[in-house]
N, CA, C and O atoms as a GROMACS GRO file, in nm:
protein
  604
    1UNK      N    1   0.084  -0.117   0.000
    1UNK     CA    2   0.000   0.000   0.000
    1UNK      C    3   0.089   0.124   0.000
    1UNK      O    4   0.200   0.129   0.052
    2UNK      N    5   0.022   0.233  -0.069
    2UNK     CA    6   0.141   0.351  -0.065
    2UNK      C    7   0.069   0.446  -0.001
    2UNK      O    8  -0.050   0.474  -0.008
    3UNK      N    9   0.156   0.492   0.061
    3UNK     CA   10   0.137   0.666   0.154
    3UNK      C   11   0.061   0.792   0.038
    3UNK      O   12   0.076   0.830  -0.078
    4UNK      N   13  -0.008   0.816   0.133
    4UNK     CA   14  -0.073   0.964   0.085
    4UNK      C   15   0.006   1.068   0.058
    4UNK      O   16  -0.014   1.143  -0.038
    5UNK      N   17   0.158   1.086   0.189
    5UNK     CA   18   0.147   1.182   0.172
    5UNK      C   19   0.340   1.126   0.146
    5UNK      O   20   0.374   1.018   0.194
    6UNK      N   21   0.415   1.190   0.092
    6UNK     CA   22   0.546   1.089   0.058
    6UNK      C   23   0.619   1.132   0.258
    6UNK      O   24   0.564   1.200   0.344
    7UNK      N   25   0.736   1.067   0.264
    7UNK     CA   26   0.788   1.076   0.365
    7UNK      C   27   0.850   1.207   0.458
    7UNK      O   28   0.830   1.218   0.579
    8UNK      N   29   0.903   1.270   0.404
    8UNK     CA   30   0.962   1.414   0.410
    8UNK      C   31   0.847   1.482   0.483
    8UNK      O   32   0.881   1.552   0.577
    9UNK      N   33   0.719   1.474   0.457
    9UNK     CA   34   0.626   1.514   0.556
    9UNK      C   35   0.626   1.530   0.695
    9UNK      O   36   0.585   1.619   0.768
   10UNK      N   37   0.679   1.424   0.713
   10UNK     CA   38   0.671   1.378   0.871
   10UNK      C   39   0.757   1.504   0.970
   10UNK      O   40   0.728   1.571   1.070
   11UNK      N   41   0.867   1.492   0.887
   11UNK     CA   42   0.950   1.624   0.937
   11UNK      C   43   0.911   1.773   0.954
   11UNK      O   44   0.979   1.854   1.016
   12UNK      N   45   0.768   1.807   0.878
   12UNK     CA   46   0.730   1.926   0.852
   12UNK      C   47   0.747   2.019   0.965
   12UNK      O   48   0.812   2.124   0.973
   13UNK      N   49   0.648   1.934   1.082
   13UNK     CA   50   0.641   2.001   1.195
   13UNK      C   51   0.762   2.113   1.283
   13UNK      O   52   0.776   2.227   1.327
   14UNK      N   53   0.827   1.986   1.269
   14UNK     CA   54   0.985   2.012   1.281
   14UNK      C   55   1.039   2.095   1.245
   14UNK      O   56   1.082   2.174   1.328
   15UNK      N   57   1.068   2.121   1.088
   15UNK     CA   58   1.084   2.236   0.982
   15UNK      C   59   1.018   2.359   1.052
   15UNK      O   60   1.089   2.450   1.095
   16UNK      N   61   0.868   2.361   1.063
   16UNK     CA   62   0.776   2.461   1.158
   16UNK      C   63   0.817   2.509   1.231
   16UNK      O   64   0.816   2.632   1.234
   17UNK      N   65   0.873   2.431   1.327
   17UNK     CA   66   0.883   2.497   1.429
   17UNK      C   67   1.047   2.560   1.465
   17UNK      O   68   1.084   2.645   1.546
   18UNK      N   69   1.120   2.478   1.368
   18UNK     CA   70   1.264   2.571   1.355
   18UNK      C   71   1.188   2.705   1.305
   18UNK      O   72   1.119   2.786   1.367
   19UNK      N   73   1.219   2.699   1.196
   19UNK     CA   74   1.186   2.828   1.102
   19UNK      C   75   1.102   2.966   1.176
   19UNK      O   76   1.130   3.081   1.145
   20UNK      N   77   0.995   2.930   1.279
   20UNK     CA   78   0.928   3.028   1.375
   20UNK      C   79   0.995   3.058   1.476
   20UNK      O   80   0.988   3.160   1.544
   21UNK      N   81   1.069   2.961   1.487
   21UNK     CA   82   1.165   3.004   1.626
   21UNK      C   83   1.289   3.090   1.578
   21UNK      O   84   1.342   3.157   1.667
   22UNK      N   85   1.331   3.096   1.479
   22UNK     CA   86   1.450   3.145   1.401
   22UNK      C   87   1.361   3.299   1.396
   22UNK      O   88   1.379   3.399   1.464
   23UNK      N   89   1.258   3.273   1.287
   23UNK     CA   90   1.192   3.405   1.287
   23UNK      C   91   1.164   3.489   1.393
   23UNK      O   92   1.200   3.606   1.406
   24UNK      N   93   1.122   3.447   1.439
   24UNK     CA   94   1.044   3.455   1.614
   24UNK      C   95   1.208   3.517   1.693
   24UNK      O   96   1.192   3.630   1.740
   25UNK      N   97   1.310   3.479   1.707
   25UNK     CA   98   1.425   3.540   1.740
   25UNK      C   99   1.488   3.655   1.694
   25UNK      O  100   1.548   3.729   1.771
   26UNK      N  101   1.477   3.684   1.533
   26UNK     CA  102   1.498   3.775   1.487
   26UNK      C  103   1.410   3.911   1.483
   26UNK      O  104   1.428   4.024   1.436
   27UNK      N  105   1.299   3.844   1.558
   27UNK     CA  106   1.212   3.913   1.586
   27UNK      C  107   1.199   4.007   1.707
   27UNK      O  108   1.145   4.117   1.716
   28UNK      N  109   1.260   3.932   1.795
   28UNK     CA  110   1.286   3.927   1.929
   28UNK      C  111   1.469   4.042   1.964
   28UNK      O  112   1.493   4.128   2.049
   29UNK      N  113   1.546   3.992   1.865
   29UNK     CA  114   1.639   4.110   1.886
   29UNK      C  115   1.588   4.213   1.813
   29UNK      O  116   1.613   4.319   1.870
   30UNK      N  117   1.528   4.227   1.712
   30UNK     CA  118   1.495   4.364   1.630
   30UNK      C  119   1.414   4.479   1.700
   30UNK      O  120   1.415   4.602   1.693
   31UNK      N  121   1.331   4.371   1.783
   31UNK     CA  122   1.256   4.476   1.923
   31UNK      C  123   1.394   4.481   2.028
   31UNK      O  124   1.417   4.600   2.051
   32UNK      N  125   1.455   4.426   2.072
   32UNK     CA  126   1.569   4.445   2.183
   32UNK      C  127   1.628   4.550   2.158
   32UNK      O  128   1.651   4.631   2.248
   33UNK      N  129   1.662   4.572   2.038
   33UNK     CA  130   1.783   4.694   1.941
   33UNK      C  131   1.678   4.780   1.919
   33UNK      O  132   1.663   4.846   2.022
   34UNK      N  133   1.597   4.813   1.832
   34UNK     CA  134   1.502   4.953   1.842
   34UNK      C  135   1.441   4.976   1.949
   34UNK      O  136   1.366   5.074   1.941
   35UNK      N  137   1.444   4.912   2.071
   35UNK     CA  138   1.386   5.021   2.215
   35UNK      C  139   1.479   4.950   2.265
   35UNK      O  140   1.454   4.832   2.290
   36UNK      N  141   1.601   5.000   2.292
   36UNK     CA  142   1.711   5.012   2.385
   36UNK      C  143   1.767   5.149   2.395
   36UNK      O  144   1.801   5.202   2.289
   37UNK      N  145   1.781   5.218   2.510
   37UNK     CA  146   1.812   5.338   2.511
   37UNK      C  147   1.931   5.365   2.368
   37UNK      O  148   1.913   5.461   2.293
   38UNK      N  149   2.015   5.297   2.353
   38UNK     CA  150   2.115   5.368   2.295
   38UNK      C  151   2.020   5.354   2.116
   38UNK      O  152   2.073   5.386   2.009
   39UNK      N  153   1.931   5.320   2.127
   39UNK     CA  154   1.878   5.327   1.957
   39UNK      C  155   1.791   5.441   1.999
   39UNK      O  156   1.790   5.538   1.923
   40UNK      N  157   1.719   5.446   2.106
   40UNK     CA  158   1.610   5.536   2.118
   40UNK      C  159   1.680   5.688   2.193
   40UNK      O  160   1.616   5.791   2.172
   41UNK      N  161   1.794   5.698   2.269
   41UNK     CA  162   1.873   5.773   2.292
   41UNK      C  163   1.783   5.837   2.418
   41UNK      O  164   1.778   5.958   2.439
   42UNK      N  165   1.730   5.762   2.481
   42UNK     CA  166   1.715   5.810   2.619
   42UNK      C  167   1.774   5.790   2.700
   42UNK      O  168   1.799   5.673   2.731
   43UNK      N  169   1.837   5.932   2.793
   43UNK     CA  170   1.951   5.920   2.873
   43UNK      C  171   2.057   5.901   2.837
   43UNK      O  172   2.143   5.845   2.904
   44UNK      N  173   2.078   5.968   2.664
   44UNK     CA  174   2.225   5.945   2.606
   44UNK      C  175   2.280   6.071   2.637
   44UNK      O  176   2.241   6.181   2.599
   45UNK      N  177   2.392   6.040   2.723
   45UNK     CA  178   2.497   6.146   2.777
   45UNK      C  179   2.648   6.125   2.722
   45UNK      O  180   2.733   6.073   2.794
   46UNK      N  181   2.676   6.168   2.591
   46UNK     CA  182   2.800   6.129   2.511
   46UNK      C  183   2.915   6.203   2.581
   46UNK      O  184   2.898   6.321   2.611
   47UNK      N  185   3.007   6.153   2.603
   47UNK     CA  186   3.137   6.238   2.625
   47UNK      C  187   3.141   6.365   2.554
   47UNK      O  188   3.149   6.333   2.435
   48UNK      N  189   3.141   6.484   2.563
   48UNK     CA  190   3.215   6.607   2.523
   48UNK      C  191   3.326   6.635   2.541
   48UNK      O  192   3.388   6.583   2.634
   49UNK      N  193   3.385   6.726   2.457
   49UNK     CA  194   3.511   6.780   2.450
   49UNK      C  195   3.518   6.864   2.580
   49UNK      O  196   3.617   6.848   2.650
   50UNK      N  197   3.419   6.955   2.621
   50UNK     CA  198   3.404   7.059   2.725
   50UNK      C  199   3.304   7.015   2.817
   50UNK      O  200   3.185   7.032   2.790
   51UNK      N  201   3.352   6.938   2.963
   51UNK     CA  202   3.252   6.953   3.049
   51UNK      C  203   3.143   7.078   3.099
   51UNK      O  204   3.133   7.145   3.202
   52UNK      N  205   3.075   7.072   2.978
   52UNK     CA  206   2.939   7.203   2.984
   52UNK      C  207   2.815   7.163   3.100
   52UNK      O  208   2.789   7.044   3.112
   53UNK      N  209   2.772   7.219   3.146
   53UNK     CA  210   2.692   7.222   3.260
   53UNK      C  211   2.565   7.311   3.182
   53UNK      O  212   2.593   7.424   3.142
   54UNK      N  213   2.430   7.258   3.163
   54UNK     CA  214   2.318   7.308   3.158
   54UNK      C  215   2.234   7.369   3.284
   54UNK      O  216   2.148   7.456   3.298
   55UNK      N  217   2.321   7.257   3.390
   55UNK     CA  218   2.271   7.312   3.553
   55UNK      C  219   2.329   7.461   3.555
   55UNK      O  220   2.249   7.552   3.579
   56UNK      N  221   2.429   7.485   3.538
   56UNK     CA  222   2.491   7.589   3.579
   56UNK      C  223   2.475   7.720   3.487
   56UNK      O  224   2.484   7.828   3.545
   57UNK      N  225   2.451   7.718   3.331
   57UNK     CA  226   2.450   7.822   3.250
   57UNK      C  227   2.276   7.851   3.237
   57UNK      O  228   2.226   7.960   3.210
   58UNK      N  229   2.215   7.747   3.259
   58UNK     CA  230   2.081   7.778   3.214
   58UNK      C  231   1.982   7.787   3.360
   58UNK      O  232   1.876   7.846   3.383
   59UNK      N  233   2.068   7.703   3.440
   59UNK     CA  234   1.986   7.692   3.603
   59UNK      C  235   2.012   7.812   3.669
   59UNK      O  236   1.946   7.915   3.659
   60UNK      N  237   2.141   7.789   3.755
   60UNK     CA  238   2.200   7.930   3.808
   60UNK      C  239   2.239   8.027   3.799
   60UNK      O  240   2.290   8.086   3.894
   61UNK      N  241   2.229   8.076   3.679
   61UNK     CA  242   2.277   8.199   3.605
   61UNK      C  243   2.157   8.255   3.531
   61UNK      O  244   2.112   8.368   3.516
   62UNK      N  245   2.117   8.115   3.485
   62UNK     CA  246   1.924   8.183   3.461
   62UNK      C  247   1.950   8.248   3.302
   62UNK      O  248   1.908   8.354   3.256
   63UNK      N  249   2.035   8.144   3.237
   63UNK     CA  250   2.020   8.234   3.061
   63UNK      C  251   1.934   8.150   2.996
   63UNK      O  252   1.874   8.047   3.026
   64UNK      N  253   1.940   8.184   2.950
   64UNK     CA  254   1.818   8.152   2.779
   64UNK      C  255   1.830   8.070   2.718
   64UNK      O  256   1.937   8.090   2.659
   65UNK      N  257   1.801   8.005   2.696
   65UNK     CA  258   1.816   7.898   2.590
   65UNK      C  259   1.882   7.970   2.444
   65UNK      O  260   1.979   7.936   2.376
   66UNK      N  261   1.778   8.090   2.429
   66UNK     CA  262   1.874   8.151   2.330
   66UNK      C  263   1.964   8.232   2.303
   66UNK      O  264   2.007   8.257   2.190
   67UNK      N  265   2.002   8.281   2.414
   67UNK     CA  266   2.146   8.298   2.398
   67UNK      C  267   2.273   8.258   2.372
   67UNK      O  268   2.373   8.326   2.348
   68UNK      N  269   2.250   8.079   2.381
   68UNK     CA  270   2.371   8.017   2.315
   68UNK      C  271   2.280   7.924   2.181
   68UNK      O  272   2.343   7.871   2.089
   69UNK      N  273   2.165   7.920   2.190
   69UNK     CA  274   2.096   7.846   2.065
   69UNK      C  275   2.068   8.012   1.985
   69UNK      O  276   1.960   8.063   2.015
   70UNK      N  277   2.109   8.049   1.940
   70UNK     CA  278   2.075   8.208   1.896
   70UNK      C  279   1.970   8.197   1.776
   70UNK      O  280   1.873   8.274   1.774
   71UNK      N  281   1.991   8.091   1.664
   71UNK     CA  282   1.933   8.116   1.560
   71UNK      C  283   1.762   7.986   1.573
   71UNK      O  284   1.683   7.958   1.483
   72UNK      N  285   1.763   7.949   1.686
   72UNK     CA  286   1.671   7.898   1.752
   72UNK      C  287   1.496   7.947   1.655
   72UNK      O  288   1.414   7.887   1.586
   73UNK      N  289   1.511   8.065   1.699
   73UNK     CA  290   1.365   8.130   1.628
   73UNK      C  291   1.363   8.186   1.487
   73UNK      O  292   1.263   8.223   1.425
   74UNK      N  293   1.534   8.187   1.432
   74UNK     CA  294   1.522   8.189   1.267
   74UNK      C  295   1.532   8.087   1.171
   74UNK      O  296   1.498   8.104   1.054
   75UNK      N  297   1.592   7.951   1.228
   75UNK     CA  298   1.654   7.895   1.123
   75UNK      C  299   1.574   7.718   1.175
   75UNK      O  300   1.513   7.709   1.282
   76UNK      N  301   1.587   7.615   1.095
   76UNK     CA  302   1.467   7.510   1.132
   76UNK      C  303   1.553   7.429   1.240
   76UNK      O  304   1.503   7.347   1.317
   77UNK      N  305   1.696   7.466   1.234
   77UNK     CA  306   1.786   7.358   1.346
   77UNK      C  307   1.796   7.463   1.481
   77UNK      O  308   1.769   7.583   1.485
   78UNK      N  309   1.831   7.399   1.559
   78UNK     CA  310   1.915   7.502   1.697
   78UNK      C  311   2.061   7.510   1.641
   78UNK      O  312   2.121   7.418   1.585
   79UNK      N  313   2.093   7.600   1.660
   79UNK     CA  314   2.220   7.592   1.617
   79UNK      C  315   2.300   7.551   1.751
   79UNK      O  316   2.252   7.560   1.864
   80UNK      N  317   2.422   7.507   1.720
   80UNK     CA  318   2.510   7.467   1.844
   80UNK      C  319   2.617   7.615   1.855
   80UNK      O  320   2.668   7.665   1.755
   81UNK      N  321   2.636   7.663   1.976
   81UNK     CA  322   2.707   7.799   2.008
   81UNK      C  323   2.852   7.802   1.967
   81UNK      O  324   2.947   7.726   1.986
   82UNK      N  325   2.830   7.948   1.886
   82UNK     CA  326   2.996   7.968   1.808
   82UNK      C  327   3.081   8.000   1.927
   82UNK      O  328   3.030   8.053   2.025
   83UNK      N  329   3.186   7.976   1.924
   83UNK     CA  330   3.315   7.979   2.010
   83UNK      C  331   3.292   8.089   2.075
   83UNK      O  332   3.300   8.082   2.198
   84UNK      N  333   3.252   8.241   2.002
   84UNK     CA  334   3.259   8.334   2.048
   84UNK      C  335   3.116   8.364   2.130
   84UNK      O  336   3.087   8.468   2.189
   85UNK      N  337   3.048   8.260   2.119
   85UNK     CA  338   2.972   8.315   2.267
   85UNK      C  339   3.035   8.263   2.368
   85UNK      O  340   3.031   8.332   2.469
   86UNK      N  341   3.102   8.146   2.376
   86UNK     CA  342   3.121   8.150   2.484
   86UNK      C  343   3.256   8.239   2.506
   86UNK      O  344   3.284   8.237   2.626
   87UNK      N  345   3.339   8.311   2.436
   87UNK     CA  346   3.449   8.384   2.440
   87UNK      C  347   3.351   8.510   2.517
   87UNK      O  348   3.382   8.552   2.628
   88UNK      N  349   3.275   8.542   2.469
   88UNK     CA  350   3.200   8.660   2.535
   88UNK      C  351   3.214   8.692   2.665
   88UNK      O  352   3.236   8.804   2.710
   89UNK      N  353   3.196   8.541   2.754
   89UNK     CA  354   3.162   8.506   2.869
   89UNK      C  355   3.306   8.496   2.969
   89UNK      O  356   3.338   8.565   3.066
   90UNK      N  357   3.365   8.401   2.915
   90UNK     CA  358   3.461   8.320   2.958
   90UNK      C  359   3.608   8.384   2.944
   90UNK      O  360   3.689   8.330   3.019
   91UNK      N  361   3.664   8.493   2.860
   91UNK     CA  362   3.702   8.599   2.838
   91UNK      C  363   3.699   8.710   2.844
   91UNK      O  364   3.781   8.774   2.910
   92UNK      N  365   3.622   8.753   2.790
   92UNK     CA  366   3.625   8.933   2.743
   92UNK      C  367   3.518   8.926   2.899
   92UNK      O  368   3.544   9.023   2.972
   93UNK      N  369   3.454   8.872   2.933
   93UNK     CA  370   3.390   8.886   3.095
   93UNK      C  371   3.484   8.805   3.242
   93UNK      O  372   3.471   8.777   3.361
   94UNK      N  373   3.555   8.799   3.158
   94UNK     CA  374   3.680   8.764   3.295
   94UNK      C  375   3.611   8.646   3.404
   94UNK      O  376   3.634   8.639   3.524
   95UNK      N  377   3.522   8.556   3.326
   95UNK     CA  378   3.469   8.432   3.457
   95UNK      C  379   3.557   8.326   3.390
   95UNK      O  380   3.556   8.263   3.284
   96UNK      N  381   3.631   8.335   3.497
   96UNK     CA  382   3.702   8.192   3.488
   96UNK      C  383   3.786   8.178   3.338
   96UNK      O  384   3.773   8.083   3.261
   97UNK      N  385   3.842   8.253   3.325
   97UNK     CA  386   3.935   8.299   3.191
   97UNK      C  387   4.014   8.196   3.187
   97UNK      O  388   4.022   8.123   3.088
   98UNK      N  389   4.073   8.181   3.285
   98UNK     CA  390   4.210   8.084   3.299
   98UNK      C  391   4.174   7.971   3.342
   98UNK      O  392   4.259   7.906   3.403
   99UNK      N  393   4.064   7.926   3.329
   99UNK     CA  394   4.046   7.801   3.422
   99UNK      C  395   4.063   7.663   3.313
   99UNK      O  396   3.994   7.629   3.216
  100UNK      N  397   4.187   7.601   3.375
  100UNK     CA  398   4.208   7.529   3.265
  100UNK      C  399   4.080   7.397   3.186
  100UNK      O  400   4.077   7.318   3.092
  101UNK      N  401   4.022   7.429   3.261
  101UNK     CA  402   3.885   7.319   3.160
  101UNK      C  403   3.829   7.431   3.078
  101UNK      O  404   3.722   7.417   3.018
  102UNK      N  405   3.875   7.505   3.075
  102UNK     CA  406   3.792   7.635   2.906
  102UNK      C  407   3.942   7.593   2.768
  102UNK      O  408   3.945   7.616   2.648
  103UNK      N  409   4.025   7.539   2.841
  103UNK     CA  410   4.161   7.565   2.782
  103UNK      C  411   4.108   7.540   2.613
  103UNK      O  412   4.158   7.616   2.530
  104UNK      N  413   4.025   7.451   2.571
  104UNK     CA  414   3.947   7.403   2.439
  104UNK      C  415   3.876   7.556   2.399
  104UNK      O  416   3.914   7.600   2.290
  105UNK      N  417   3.804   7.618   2.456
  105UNK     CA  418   3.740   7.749   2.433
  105UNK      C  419   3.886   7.840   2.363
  105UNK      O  420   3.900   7.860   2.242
  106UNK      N  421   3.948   7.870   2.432
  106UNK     CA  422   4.079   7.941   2.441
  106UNK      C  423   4.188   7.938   2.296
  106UNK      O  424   4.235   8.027   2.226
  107UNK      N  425   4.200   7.764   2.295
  107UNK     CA  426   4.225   7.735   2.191
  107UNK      C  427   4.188   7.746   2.049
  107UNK      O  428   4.271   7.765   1.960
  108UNK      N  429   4.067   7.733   2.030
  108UNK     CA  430   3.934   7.733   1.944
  108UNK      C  431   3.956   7.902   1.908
  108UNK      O  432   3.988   7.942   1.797
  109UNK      N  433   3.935   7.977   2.012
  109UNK     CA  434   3.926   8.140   1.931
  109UNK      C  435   4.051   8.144   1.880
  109UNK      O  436   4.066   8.239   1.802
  110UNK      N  437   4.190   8.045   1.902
  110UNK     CA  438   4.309   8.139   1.866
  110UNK      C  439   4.327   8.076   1.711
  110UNK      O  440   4.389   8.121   1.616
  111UNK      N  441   4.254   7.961   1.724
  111UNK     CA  442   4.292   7.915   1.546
  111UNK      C  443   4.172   7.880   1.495
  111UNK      O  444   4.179   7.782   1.420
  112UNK      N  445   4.045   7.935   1.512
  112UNK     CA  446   3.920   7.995   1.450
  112UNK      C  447   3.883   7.838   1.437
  112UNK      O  448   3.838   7.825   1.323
  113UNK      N  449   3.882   7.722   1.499
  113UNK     CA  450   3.813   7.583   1.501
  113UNK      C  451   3.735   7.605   1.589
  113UNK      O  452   3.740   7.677   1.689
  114UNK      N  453   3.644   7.523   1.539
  114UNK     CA  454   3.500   7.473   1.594
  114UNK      C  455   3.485   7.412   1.736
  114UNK      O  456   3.558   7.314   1.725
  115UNK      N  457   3.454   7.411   1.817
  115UNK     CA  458   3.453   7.287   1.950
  115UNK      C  459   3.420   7.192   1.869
  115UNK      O  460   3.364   7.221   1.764
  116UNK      N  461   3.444   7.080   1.898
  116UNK     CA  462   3.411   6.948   1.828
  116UNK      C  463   3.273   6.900   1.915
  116UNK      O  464   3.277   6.806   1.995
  117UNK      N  465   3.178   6.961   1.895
  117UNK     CA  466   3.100   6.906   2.034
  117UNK      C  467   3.015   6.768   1.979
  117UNK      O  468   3.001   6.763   1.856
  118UNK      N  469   2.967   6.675   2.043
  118UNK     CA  470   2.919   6.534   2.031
  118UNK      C  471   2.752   6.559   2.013
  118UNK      O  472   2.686   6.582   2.114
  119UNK      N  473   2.697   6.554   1.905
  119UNK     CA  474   2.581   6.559   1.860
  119UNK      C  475   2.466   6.476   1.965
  119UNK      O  476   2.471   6.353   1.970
  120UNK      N  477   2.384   6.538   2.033
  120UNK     CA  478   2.282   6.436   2.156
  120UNK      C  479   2.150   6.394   2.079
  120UNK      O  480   2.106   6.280   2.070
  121UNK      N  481   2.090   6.516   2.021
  121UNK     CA  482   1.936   6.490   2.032
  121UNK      C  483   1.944   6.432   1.843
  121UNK      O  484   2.047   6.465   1.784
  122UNK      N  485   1.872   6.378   1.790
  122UNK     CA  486   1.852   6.369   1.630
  122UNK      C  487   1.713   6.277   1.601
  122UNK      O  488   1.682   6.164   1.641
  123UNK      N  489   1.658   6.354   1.531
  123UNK     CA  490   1.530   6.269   1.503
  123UNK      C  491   1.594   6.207   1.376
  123UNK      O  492   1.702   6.235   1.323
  124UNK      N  493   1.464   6.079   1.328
  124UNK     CA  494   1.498   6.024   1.194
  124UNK      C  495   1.530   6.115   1.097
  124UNK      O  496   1.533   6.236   1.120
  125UNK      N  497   1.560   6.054   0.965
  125UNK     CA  498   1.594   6.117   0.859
  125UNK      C  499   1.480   6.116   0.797
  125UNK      O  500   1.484   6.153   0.680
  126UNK      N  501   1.312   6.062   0.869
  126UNK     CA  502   1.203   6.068   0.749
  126UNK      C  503   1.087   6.180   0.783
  126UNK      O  504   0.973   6.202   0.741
  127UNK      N  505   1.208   6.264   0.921
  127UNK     CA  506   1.163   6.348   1.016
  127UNK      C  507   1.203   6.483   0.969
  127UNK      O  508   1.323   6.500   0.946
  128UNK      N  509   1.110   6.593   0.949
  128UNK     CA  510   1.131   6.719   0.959
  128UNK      C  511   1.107   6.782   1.024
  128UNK      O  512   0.990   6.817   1.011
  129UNK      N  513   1.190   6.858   1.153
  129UNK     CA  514   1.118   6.935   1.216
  129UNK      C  515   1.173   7.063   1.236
  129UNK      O  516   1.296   7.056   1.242
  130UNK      N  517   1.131   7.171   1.249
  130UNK     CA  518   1.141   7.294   1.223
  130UNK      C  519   1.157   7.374   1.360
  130UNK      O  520   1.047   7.422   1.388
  131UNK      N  521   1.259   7.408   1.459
  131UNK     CA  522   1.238   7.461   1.546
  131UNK      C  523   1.193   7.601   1.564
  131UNK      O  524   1.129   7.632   1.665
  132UNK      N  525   1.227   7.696   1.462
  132UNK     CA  526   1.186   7.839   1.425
  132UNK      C  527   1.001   7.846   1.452
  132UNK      O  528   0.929   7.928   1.510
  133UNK      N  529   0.981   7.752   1.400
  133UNK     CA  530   0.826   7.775   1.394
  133UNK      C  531   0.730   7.735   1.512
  133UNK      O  532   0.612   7.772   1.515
  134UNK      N  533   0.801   7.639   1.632
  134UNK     CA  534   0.779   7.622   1.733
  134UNK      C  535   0.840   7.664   1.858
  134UNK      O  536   0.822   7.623   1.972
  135UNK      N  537   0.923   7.765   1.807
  135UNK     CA  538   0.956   7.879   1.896
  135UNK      C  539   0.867   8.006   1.907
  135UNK      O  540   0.813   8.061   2.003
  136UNK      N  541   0.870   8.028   1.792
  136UNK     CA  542   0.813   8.167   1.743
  136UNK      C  543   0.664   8.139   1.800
  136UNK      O  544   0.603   8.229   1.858
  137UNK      N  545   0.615   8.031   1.785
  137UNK     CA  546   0.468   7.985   1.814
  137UNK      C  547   0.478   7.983   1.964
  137UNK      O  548   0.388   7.916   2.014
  138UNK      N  549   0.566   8.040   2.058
  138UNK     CA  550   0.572   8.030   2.185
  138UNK      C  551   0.595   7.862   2.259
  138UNK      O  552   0.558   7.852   2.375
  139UNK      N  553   0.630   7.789   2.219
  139UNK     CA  554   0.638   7.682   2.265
  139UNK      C  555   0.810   7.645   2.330
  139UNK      O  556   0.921   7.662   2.280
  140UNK      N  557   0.768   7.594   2.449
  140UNK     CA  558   0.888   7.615   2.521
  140UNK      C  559   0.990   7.507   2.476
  140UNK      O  560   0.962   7.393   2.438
  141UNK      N  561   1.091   7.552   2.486
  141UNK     CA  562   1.206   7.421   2.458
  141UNK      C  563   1.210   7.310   2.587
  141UNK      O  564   1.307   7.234   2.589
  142UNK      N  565   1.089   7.296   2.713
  142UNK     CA  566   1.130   7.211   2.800
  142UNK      C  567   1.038   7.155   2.742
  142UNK      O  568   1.053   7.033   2.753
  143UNK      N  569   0.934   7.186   2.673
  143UNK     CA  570   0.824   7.076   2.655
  143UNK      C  571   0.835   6.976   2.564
  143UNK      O  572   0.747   6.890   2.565
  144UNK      N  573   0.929   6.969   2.481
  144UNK     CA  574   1.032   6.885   2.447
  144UNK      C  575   1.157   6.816   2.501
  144UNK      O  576   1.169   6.694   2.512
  145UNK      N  577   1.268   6.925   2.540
  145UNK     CA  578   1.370   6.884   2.567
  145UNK      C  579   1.417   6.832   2.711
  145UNK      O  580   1.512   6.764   2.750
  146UNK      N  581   1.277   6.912   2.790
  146UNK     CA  582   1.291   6.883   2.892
  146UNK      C  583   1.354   6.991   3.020
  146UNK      O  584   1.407   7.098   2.991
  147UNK      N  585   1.339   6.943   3.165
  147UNK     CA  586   1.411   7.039   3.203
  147UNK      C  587   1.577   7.074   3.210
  147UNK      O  588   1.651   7.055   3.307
  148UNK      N  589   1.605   7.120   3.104
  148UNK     CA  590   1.808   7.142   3.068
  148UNK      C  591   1.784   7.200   3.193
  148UNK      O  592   1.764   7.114   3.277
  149UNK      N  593   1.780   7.296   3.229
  149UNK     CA  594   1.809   7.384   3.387
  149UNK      C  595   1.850   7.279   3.486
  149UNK      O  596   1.911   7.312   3.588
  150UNK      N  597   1.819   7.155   3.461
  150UNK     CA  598   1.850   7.073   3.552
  150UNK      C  599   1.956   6.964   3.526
  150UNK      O  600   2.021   6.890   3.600
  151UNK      N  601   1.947   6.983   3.369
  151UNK     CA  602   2.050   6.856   3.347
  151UNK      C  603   2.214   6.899   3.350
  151UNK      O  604   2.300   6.813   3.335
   0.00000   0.00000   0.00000
């Protein structure tokens, strides 16, 4: 008498249940890696060149967000602060001129380079967002970014 179904069948299950479990794993790291802080970047605190303090320039001193984001309400990015604001401060205002953790500031105005500073916040690339227009619209930079005064 011959089989209905040929032999190789028998194994199917088998086959099944590899193949879902394989899938099913790849499935399983692809969620592990897109919500893990360092994909989703919560609580990403990158090394900088300049130990900068948000507690201290934006908390205790009580400045602005735009005073070192200046082009904040013209342009669609924040801009990151040219050397010479903080030369403004840290120099030509005599706080802490010499203090050798500015020594990068110092350097930077004398041969017109950039701080190298470490990029934090970035939405996708299928993301546009416009900060000018949600400034100007009165909307605060904590209701996003949070409270900096504290970080």
């Amino acid at each position: 008498m011959s089989d209905v179904f040929p032999k190789w069948t028998n194994k199917l299950p088998v086959i099944l249940i590899l193949c879902l479990g394989l899938v099913g794993s790849g499935v399983a790291a692809g969620i592990y890696y897109y919500f893990t802080p360092k994909y989703t970047r919560v609580g990403y605190q990158p090394v900088q060149p300049i130990a900068f303090s948000h507690a201290i320039h934006a908390g205790q001193l009580g400045l602005d967000c735009r005073y070192c984001h200046s082009d904040v309400d013209e342009a669609a990015h924040a801009n990151v602060p040219a050397n010479s604001t903080c030369v403004r401060c840290h120099k030509t205002g005599g706080i802490l001129a010499n203090d050798p953790k500015l020594a990068l500031v110092r350097e930077s105005e004398k041969t017109g380079q950039s701080i190298p500073w470490v990029r934090i916040h970035q939405v996708p690339d299928y993301v546009y967002f416009n900060h000018a227009v949600h400034v100007n619209r009165g909307i605060s930079c904590v209701k996003c970014h949070g409270r900096i005064d504290q970080m």
